[in-house]
N, C-alpha and C positions, 0 to 999 in steps of 0.2 A: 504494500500500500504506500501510497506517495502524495503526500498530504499535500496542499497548495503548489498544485506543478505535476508535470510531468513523469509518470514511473517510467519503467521497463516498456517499451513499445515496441513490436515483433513489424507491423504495419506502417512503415514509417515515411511513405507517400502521401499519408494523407493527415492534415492536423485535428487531432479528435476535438480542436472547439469547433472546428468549423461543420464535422459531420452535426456536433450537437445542436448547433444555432440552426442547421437546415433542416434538423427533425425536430427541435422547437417551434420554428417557421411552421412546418407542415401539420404538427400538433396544435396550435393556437386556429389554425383556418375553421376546425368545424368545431371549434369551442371548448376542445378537451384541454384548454390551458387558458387556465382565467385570469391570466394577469398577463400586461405589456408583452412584448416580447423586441425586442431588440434586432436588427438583422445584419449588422455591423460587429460581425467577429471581434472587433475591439472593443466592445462594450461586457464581453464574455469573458470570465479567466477561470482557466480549471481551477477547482474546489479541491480533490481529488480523482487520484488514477490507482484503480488495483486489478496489478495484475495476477491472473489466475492459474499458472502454468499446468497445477495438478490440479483441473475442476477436470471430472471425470466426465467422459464423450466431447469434452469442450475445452479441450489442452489449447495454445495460445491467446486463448481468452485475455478481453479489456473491460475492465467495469471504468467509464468516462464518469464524472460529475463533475457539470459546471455551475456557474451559477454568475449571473449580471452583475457588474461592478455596482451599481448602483444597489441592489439589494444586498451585496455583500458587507457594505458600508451599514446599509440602514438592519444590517444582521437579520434578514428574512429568507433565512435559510427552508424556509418551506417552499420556497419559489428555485431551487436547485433541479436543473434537466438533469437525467442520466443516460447514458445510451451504454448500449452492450456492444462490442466485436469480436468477431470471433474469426481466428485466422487460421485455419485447419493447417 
């Protein structure tokens, strides 16, 4: 686990705030995310990254959590995305 930043990343073409900001994007459209959303990768900074090496059937596994600078500030950590990858 890698608190505020970056862990161990297997996947490393792609920046995991930006996969999370465009599945928060797509999450906010039919209302399953009721609050702001941001769509400016800079506005996002990983919270934490855990990565999973031994989850069993799901070996290079990423558990993402980010969370909007601005909620981060105001500590409203109930407004945290998290997305999953998984890199067979």
């Amino acid at each position: 686990m890698q608190i505020g930043g970056y862990g161990d990343e297997e996947d490393v073409e792609v920046d995991p705030v930006d996969t999370c900001v465009r599945t928060a994007l797509y999450a906010a459209e039919p209302g399953r995310w009721k609050w702001p959303v941001s769509a400016a990768p800079a506005d996002w900074v990983p919270l934490a990254d855990w990565y999973a090496p031994g989850l069993r059937h799901r070996e290079g596994s990423t558990l993402h959590r980010v969370i909007q600078r601005e909620d981060l500030i105001a500590r409203r950590f109930e407004r945290t995305f998290t997305t999953f990858a998984w890199n067979p």
